[in-house]
C-alpha positions, -999 to 999 in steps of 0.1 A, spaced: -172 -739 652 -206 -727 648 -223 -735 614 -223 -700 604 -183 -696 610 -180 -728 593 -197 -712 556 -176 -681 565 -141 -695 566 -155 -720 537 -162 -687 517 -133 -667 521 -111 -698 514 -129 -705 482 -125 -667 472 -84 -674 485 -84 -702 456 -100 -687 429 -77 -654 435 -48 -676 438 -57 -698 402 -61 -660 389 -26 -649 392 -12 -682 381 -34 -686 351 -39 -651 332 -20 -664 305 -46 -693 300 -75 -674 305 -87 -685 337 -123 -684 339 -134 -697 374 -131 -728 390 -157 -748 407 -149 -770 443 -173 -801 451 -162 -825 481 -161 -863 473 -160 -895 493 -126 -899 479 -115 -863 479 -124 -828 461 -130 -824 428 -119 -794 413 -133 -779 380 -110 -750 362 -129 -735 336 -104 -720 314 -98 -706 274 -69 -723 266 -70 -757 289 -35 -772 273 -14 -741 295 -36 -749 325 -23 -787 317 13 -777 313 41 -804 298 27 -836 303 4 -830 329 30 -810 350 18 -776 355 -18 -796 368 5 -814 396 18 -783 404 -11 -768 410 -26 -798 428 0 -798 452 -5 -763 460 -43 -762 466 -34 -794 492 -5 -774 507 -17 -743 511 -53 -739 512 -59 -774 525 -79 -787 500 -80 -831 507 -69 -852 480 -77 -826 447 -89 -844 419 -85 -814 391 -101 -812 358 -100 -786 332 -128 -776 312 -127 -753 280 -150 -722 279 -172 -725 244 -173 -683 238 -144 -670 258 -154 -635 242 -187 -639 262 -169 -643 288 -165 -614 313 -133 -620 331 -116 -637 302 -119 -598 284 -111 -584 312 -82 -603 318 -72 -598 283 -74 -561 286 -54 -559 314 -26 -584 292 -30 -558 266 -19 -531 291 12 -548 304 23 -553 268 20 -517 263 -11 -512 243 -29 -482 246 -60 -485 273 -87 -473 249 -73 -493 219 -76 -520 240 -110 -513 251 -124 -510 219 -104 -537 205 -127 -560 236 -158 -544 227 -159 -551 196 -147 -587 199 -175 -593 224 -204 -578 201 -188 -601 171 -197 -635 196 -234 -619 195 -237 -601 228 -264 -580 231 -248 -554 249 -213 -553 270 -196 -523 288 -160 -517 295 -148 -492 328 -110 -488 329 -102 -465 359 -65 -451 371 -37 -426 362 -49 -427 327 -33 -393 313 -27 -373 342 -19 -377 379 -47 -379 393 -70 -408 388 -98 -412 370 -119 -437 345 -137 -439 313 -165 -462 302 -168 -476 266 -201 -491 261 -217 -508 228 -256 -518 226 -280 -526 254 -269 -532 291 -290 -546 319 -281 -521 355 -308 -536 374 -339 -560 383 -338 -596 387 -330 -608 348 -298 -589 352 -288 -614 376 -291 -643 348 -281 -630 314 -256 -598 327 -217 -615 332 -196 -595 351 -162 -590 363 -135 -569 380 -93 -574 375 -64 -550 383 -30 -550 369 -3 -532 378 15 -505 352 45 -479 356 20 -452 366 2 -471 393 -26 -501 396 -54 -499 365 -88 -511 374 -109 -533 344 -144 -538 351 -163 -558 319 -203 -563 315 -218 -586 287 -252 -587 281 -253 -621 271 -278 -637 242 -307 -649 258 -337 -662 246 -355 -659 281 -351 -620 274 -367 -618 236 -394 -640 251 -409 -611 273 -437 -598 255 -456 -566 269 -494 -573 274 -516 -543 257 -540 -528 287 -574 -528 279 -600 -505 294 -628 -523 315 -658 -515 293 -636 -533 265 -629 -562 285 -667 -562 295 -678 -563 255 -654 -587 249 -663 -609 277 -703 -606 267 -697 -613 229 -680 -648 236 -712 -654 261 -735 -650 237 -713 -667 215 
């Protein structure tokens, strides 16, 4: 196997996992999981709201899931912690994943929205966004965005301090899409100060003053 088919099938097994751990753990808030090889096995990291559900009964529902990452996706010898998210509301798929709970309980899509949004701008998010597309109130399908103070769409910062995720759940009138964004605090962002321009025969006098100086 060539070294580029070897990151390929490592990818799309990892992405297996993590969709895996995302169906079995909604209830816990799954937030991601991280996959390091050892000498004596893998370490697996499952970052999650509510860690104790991810535990289970005395340590059962953890074996369980051990079992099946060796069984089924082949994962040597998993070693699994759990680790507890400090903010789950600034947390992108844990809202999302809540609004899609809130739909399967029967709450009403934009009450649930809102209800998201407004947790998320409580934790002191500087922004966040909420698309939730489908058969909303007719046939055909459609979406509608929800969207409360500032929200990065592109350049490279977005990449750092814009969370993002995507779930689906499925409802009586078909499959509901969630998409969340969070504009997360960040002091990298307040830092940016814009420098004032200055015309050249400024910059000249300037220059010339501290000479004589």
């Amino acid at each position: 196997m060539s070294i580029t088919k070897y990151f390929v099938s490592k990818g799309i097994n990892y992405m297996a996992i993590d969709e895996f751990l995302q169906k079995e753990l909604r209830r816990a808030g799954y937030a991601g999981v991280e996959i390091q090889k050892t000498p004596i096995g893998t370490r697996v990291v499952i970052y999650a709201e509510r860690p104790g559900l991810v535990i289970g009964r005395g340590g059962a529902t953890i074996r369980e899931l051990a079992r099946a990452l060796e069984s089924r996706f082949g994962v040597e010898n998993p070693q699994i912690s759990v680790a507890q998210v400090p903010v789950p509301e600034l947390n992108a798929r844990i809202m999302a994943n809540r609004i899609a709970m809130a739909l399967q309980r029967g709450i009403h899509f934009r009450k649930a929205a809102f209800i998201a949004l407004r947790q998320i701008m409580e934790a002191g998010a500087r922004g966040a966004e909420i698309i939730v597309k489908g058969k909303l109130t007719t046939e055909r399908a459609r979406y509608e965005k929800y969207r409360a103070g500032d929200i990065l769409k592109s350049g490279h910062p977005k990449e750092f301090v814009v969370d993002s995720a995507v779930t689906h759940v499925l409802l009586k009138p078909g499959v509901y899409g969630i998409k969340v964004k969070i504009f997360l605090p960040s002091e990298t962002i307040d830092d940016i100060k814009i420098k004032e321009l200055k015309l050249a025969e400024e910059q000249e006098a300037e220059e010339s003053g501290a000479a004589e100086a």
